[in-house]
N, CA, C and O of each residue as an XYZ file, in Angstrom:
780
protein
N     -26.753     24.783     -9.891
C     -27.810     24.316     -9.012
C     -28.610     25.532     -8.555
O     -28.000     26.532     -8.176
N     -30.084     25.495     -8.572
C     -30.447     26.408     -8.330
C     -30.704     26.382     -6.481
O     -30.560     25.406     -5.745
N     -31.134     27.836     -6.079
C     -31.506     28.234     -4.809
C     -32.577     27.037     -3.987
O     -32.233     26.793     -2.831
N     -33.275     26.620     -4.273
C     -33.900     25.470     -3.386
C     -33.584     24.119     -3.511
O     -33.973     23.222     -2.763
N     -32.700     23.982     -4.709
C     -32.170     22.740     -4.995
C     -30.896     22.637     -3.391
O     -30.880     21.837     -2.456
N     -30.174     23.594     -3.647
C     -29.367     24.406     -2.132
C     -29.607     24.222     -1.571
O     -29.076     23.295     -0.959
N     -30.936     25.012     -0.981
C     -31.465     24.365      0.462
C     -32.193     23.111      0.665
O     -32.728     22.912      1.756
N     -32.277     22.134     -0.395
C     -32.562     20.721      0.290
C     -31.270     19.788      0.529
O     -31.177     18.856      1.328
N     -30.040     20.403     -0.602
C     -29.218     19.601     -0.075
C     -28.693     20.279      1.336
O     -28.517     19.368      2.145
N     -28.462     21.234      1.760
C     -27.756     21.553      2.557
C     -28.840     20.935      3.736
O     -28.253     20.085      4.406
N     -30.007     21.096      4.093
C     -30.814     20.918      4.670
C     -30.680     18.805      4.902
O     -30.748     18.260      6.003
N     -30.554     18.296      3.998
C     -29.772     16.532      4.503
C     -29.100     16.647      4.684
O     -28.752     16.102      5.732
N     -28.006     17.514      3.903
C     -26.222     17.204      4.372
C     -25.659     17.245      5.298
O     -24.979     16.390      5.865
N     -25.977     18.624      5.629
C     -25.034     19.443      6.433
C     -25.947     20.012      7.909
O     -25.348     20.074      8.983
N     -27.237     20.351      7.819
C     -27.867     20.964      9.126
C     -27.791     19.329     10.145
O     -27.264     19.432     11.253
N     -28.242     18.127      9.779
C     -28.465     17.419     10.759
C     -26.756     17.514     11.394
O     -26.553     16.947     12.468
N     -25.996     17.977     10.949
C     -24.713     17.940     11.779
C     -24.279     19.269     12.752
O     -23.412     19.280     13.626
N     -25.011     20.193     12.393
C     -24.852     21.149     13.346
C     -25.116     21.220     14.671
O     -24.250     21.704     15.400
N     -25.943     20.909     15.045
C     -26.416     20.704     16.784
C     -24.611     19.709     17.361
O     -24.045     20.165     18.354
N     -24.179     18.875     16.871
C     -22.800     18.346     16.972
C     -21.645     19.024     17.104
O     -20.822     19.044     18.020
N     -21.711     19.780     15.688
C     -20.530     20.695     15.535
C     -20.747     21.721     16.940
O     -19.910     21.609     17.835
N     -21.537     22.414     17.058
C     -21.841     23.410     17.770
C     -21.749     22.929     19.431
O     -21.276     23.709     20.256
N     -22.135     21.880     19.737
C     -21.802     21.292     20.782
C     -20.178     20.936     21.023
O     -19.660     21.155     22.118
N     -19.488     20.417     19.996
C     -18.147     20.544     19.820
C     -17.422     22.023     20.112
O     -16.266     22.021     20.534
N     -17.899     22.881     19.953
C     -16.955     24.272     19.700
C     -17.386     24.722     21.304
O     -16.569     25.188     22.098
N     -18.337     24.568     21.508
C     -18.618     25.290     22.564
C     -17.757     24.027     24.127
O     -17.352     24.365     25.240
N     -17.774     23.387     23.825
C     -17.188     22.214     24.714
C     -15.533     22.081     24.571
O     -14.922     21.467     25.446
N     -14.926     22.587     23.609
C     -13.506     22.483     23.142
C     -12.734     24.182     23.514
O     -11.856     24.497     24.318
N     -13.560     25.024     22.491
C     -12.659     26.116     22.690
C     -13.679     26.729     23.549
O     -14.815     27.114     23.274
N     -12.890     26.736     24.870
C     -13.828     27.617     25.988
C     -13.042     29.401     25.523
O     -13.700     30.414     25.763
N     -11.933     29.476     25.011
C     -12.330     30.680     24.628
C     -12.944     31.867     23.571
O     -12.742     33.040     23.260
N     -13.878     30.675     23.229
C     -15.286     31.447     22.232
C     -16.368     31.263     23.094
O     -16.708     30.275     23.745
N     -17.028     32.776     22.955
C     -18.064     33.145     23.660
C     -19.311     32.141     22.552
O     -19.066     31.443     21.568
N     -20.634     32.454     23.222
C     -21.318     31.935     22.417
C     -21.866     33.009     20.806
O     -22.538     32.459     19.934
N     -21.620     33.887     20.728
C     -21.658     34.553     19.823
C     -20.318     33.881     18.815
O     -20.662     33.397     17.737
N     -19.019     33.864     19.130
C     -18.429     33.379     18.329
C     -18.603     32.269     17.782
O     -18.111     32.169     16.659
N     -19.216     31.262     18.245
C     -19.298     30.112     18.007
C     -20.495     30.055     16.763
O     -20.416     29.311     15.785
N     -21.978     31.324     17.124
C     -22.845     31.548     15.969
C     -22.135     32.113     14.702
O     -22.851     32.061     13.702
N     -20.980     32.605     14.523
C     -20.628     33.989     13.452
C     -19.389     32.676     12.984
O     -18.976     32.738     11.826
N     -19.132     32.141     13.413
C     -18.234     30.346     12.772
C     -19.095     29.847     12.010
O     -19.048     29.846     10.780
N     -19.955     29.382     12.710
C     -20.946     28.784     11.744
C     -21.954     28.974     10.910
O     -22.621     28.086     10.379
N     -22.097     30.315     10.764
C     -22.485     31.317      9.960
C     -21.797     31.675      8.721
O     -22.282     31.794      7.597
N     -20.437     31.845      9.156
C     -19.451     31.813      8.164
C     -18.966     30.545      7.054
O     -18.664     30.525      5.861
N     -19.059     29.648      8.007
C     -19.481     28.196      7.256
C     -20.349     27.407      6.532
O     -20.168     26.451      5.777
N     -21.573     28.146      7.007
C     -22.158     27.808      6.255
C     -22.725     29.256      4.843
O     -23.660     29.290      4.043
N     -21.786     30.056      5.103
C     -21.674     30.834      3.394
C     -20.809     30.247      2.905
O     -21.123     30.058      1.730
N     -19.680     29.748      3.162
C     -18.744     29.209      2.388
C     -19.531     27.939      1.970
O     -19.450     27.731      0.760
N     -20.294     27.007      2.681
C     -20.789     25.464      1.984
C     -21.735     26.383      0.750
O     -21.663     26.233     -0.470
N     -22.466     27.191      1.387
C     -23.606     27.596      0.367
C     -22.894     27.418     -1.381
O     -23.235     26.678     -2.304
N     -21.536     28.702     -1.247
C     -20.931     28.831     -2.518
C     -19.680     27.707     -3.354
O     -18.908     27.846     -4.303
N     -20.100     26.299     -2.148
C     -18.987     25.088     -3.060
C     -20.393     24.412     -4.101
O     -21.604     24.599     -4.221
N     -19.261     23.501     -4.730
C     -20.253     22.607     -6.300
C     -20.285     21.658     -5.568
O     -19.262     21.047     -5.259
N     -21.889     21.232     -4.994
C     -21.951     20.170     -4.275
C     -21.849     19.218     -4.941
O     -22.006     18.180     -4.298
N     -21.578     19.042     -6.362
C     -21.500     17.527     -7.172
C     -20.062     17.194     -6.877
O     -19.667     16.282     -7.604
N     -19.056     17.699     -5.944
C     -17.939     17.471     -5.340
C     -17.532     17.035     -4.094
O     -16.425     16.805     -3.606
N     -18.834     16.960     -3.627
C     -19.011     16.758     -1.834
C     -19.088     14.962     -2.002
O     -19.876     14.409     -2.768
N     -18.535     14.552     -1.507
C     -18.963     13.033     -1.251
C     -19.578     12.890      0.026
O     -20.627     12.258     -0.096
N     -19.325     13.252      1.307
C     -19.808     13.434      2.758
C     -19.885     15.043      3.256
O     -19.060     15.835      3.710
N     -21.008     15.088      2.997
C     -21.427     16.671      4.185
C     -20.531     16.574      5.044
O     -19.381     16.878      4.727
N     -20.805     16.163      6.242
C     -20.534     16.183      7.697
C     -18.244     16.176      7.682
O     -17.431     16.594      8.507
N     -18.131     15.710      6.760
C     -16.619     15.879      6.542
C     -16.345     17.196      5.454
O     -15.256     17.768      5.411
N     -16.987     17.405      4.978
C     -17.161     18.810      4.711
C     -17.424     19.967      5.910
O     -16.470     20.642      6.298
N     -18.235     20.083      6.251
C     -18.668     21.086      7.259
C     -17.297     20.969      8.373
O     -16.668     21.970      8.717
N     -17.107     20.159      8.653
C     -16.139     20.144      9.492
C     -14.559     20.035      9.314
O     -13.717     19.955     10.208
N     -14.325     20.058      7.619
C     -13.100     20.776      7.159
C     -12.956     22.394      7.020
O     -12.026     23.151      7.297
N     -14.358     22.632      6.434
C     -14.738     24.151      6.209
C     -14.380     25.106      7.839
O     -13.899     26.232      7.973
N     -14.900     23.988      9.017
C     -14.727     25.047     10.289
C     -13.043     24.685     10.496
O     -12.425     25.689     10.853
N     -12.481     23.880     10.396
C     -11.179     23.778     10.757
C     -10.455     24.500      9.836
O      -9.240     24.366      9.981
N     -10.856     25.348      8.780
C     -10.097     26.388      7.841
C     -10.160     27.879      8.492
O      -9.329     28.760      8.715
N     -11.733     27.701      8.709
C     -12.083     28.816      9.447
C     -11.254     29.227     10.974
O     -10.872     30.350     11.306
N     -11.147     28.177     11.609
C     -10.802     28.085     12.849
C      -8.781     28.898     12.342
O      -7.990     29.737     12.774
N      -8.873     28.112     11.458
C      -6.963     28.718     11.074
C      -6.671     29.842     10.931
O      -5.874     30.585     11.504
N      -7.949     30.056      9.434
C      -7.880     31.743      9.341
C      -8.028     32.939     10.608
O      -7.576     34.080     10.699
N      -8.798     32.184     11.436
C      -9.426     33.372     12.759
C      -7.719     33.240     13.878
O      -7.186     34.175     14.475
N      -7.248     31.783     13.826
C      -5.608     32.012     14.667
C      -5.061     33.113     13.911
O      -5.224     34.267     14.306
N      -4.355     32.818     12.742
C      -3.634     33.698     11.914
C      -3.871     34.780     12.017
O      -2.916     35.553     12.088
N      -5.374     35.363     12.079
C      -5.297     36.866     12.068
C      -5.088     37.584     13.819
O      -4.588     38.666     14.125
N      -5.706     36.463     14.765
C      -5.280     37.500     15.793
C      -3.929     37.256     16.077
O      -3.209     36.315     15.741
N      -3.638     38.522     16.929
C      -1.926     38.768     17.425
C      -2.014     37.621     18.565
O      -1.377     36.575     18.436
N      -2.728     37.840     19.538
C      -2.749     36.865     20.375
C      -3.542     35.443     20.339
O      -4.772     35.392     20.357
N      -2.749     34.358     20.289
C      -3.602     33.299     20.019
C      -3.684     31.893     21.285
O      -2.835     31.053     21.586
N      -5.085     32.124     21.793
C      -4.446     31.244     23.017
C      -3.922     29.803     22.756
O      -4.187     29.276     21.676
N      -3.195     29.142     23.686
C      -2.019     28.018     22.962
C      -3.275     27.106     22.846
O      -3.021     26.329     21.926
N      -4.644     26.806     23.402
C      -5.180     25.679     23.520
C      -6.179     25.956     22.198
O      -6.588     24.933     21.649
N      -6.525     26.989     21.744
C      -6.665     26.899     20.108
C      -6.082     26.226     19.306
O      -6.742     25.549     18.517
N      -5.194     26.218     19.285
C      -4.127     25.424     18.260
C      -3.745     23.873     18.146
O      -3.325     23.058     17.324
N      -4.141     23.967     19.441
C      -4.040     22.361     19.789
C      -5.796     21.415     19.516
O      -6.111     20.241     19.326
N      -6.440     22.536     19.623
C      -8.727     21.714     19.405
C      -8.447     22.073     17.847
O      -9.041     21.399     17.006
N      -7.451     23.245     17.369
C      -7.700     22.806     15.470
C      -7.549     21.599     15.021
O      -8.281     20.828     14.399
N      -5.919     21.521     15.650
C      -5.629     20.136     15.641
C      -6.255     18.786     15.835
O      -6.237     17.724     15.212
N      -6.650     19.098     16.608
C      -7.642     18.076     16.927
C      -8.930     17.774     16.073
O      -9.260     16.599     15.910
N      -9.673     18.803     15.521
C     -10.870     18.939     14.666
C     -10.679     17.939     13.483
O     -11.715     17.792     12.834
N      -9.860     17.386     13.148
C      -9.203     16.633     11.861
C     -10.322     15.745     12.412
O     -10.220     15.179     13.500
N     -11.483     15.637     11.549
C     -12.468     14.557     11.552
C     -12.308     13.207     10.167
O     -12.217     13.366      8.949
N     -12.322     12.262     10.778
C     -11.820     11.346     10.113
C     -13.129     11.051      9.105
O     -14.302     11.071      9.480
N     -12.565     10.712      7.439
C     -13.594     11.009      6.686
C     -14.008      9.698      6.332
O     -13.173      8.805      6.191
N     -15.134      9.518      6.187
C     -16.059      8.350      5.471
C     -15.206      7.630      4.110
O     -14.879      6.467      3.873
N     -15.063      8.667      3.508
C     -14.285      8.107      1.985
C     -12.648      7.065      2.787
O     -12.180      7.323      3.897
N     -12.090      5.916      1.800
C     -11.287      5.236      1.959
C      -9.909      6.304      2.156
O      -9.869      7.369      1.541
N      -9.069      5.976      2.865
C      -7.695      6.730      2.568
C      -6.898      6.074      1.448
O      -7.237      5.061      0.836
N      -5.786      6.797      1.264
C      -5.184      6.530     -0.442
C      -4.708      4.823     -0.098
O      -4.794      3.928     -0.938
N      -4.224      4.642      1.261
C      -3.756      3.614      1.045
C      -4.592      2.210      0.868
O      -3.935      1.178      0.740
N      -5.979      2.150      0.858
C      -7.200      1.354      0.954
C      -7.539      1.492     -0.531
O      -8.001      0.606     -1.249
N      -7.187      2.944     -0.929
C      -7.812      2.773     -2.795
C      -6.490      2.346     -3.380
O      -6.489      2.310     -4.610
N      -5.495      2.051     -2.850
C      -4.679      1.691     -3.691
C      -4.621      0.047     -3.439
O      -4.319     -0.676     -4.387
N      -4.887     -0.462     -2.271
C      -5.223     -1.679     -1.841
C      -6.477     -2.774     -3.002
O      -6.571     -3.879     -3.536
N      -7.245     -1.397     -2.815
C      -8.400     -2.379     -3.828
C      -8.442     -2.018     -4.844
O      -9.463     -2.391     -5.422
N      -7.181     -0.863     -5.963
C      -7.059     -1.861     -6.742
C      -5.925     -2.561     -7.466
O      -5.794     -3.151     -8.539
N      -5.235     -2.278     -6.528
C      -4.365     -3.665     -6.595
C      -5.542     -5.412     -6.350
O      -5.465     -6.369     -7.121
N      -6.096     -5.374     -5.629
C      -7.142     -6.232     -5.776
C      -8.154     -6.406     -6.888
O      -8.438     -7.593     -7.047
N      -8.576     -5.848     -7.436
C      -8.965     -5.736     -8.382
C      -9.067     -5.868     -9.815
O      -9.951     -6.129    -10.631
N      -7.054     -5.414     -9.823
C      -6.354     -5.536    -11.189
C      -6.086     -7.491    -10.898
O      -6.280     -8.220    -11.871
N      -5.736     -8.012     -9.799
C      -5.643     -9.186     -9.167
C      -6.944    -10.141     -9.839
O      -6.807    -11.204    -10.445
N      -8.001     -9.550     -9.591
C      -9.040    -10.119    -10.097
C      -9.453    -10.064    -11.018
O     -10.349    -10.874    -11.254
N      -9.146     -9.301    -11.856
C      -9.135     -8.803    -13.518
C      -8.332    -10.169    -14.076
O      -8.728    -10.858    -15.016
N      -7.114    -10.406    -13.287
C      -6.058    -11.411    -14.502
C      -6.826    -12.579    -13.887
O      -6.937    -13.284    -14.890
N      -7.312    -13.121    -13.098
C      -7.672    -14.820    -12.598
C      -8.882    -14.435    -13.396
O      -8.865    -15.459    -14.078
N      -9.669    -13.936    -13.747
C     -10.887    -13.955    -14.527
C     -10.792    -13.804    -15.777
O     -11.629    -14.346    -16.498
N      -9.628    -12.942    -16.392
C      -9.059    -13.142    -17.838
C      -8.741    -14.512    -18.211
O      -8.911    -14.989    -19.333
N      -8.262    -15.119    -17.181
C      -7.512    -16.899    -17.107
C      -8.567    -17.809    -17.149
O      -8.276    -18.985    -17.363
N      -9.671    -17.515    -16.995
C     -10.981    -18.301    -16.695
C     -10.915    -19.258    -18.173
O     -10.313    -18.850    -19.166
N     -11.653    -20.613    -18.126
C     -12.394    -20.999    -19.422
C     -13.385    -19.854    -20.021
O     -14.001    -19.154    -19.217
N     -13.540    -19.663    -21.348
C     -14.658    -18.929    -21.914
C     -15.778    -18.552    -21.607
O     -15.989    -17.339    -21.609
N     -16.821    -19.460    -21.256
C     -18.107    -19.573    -21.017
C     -17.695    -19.414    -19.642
O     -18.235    -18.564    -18.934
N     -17.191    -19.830    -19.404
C     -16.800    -20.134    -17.796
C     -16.897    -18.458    -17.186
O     -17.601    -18.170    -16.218
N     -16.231    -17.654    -17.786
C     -15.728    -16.556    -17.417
C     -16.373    -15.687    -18.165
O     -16.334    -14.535    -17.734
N     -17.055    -15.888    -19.314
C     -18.635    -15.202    -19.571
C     -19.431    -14.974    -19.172
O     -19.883    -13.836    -19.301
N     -20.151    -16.068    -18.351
C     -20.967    -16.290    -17.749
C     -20.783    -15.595    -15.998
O     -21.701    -15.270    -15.245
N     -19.730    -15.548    -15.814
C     -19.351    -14.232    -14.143
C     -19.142    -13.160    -14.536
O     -19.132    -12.275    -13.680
N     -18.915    -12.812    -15.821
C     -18.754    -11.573    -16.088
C     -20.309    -10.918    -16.574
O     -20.733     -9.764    -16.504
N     -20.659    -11.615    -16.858
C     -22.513    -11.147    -16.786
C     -23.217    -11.118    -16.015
O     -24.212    -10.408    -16.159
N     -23.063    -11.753    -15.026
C     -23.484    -12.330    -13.895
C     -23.059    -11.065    -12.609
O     -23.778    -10.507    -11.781
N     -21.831    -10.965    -12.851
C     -20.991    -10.457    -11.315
C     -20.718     -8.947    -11.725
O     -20.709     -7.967    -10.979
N     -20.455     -9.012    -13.363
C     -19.734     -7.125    -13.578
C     -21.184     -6.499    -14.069
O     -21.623     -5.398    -13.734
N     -21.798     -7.417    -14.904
C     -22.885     -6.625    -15.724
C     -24.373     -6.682    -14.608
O     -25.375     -5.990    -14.791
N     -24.229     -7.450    -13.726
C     -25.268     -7.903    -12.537
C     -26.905     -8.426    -13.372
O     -28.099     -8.389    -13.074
N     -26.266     -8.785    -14.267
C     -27.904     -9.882    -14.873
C     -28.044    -10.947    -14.332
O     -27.085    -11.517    -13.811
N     -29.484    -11.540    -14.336
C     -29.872    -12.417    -13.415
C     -29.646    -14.175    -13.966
O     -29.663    -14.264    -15.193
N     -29.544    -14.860    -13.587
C     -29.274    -16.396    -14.083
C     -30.356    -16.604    -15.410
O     -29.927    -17.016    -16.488
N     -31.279    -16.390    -15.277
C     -32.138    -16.616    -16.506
C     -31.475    -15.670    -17.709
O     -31.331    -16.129    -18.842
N     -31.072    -14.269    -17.352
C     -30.788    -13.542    -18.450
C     -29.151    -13.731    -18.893
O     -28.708    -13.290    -19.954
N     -28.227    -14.566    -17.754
C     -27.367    -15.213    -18.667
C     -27.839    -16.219    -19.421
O     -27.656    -16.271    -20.637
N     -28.309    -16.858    -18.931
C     -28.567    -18.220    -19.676
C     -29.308    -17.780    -21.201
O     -28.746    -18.208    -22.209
N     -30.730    -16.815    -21.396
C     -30.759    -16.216    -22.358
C     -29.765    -15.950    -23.761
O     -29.543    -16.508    -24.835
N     -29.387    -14.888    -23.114
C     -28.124    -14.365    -23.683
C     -27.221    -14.873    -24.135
O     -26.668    -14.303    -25.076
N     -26.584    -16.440    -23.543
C     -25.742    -17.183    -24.170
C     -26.236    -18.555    -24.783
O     -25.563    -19.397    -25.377
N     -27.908    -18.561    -24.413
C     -28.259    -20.118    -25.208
C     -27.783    -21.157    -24.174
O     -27.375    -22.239    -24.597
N     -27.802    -20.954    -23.083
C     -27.444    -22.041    -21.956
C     -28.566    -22.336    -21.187
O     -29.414    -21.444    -21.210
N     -28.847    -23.375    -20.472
C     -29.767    -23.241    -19.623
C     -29.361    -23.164    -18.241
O     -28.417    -23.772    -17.736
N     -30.428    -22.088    -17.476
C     -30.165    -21.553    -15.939
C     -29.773    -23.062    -15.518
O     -29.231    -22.649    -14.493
N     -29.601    -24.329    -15.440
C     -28.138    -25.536    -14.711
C     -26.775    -24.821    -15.108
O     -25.691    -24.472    -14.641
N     -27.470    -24.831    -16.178
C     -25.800    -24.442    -16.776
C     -24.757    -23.189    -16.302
O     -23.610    -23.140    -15.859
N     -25.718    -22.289    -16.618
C     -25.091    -20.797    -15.949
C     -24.771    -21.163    -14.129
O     -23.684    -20.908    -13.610
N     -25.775    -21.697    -13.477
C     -25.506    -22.123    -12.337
C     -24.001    -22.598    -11.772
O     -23.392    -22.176    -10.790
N     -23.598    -23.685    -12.800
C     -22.884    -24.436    -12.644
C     -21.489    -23.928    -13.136
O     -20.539    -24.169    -12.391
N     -21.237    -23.210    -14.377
C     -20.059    -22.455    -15.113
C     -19.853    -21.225    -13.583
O     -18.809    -21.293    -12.934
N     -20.961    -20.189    -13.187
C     -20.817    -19.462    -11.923
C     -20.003    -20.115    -11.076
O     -18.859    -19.850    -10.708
N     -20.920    -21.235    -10.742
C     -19.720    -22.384     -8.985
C     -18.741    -21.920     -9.464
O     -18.232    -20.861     -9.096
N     -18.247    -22.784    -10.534
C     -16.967    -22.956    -10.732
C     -15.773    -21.617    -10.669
O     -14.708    -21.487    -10.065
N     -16.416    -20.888    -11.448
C     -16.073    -19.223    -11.596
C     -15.441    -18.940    -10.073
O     -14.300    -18.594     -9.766
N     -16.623    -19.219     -9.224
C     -16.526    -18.586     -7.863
C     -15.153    -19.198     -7.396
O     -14.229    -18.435     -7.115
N     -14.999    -20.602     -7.307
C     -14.372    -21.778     -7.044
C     -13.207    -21.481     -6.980
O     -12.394    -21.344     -6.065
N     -13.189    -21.350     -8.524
C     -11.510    -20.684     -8.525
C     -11.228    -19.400     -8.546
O     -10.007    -19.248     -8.497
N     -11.708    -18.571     -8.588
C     -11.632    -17.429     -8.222
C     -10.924    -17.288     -6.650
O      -9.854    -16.868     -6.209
N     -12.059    -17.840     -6.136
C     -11.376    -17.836     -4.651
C     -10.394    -18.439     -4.217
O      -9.803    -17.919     -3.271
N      -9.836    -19.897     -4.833
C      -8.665    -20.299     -4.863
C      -7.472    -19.534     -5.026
O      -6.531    -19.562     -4.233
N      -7.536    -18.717     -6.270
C      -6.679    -18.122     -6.584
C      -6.528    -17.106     -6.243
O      -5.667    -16.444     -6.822
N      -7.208    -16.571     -5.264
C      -7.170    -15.163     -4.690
C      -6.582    -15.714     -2.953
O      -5.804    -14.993     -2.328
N      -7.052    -16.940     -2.416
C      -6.259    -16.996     -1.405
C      -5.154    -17.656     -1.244
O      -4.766    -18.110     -0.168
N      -4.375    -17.781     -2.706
C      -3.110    -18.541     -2.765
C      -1.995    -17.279     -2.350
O      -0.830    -17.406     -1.975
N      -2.937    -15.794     -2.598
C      -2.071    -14.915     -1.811
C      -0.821    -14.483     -2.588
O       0.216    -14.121     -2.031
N      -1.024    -14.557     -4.157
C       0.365    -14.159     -4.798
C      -0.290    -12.711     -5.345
O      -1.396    -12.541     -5.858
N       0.768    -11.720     -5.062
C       0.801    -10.600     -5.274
C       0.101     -9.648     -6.758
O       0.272     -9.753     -7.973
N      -0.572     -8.907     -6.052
C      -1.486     -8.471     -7.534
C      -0.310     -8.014     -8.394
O      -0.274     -8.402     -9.562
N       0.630     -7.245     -7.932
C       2.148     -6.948     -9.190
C       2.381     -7.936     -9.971
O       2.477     -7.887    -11.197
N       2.496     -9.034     -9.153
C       3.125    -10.190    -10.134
C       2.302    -10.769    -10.687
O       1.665    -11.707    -10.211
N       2.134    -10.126    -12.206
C       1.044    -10.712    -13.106
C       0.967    -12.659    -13.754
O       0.057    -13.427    -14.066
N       2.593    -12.741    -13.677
C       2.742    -13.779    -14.510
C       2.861    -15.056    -13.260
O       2.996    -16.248    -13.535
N       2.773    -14.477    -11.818
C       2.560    -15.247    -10.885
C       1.171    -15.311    -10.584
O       0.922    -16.333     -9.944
N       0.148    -14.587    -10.811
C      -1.518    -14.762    -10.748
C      -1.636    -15.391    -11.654
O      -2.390    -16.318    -11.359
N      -1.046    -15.511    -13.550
C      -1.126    -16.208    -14.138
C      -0.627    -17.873    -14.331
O      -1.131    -18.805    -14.956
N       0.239    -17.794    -13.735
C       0.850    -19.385    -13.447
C       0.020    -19.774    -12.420
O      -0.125    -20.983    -12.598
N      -0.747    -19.373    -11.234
C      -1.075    -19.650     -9.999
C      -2.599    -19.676    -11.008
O      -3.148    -20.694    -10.589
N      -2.943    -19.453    -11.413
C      -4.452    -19.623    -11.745
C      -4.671    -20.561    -13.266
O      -5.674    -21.191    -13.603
N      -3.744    -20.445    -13.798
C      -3.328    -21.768    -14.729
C      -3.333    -22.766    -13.914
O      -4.391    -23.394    -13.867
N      -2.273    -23.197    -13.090
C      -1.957    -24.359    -12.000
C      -3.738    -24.727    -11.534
O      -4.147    -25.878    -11.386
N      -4.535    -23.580    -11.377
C      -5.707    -24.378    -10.303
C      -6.800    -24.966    -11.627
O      -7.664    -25.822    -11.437
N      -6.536    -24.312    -12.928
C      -7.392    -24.388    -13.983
C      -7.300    -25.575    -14.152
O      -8.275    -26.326    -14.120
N      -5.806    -26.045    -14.414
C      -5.569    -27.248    -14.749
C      -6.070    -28.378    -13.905
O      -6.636    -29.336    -14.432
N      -5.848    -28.284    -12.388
C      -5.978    -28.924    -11.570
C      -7.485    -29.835    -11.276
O      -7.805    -30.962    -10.899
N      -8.571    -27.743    -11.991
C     -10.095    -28.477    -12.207
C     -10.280    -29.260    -12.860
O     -11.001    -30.220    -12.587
N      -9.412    -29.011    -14.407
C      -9.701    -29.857    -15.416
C      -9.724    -31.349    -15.015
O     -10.742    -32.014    -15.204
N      -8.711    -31.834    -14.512
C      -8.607    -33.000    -14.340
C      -9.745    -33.700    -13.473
O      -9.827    -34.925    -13.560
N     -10.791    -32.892    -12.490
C     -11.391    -33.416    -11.989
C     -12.872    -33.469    -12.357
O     -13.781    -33.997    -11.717
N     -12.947    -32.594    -13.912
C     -14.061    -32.668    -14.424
C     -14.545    -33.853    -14.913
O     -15.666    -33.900    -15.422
């Protein structure tokens, strides 16, 4: 990335969060003068300068991991460290925008969940949401595409949705594959009969 490419991202990312941060340090560790608090964030922001921002997902949880490293390195090196430093590092743990592991593992366990009730679908049935819902084309351009007419795609979608959602709030466990599969067989069948 070149040098002004730099300063526009850093300039969205990361400056609208400084007036914050800086209000933070100076409000937390009363024992940084205000000079320390400039030569922190000075220091922080050489270190953002030299990361690969195609790795950053959130500035502002960046900048404020970068000072809580900083903040460690500056305990560690002095001999004396006052006790209430240690306790505002602690504290600095800014909670990040991105999901925690246990939310990405949540959705996709949900996901793989919704993968097998849509594998289970009728054909067209489950053609027609998968163009619709994964590929995001519009009702005319399923209907196109498969020689149906927009009633039709309309109507194969309901249904899609229908049971989809049935079978997602019957609440059987995304692990148990052959229980999403019996449980979404059971509702397939169930449509059939009322077609």
């Amino acid at each position: 990335m070149d040098d002004p490419s730099r300063y526009r991202w850093i300039g969205a990312h990361i400056l609208p969060h400084e007036p914050q941060l800086r209000g933070w340090l100076r409000r937390r560790l009363g024992s940084f003068n205000g000079n320390d608090v400039d030569d922190l964030v000075q220091e922080a922001f050489a270190r953002i300068w030299e990361a690969d921002f195609s790795t950053i997902s959130s500035g502002r949880a960046y900048l404020y991991a970068t000072v809580r490293h900083l903040l460690a390195e500056y305990a560690r090196r002095r001999r004396i460290v006052p006790i209430e430093l240690l306790g505002e590092i602690d504290s600095l743990s800014i909670i990040s925008e991105e999901p925690g592991p246990e939310r990405q593992v949540g959705a996709r366990q949900e996901l793989a969940r919704l993968c097998a009730i849509v594998a289970l679908l009728p054909g067209q049935c489950r053609r027609v949401f998968e163009l619709r819902k994964f590929e995001g084309l519009s009702h005319r351009d399923v209907a196109q595409r498969m020689g149906l007419s927009e009633k039709t795609v309309e109507n194969h979608l309901t249904r899609a949705l229908a049971r989809i959602a049935e079978a997602m709030s019957a609440g059987v466990p995304a692990q148990d594959s052959a229980s999403v599969e019996s449980s979404v067989i059971r509702i397939v069948d169930t449509d059939r009969e009322t077609d």
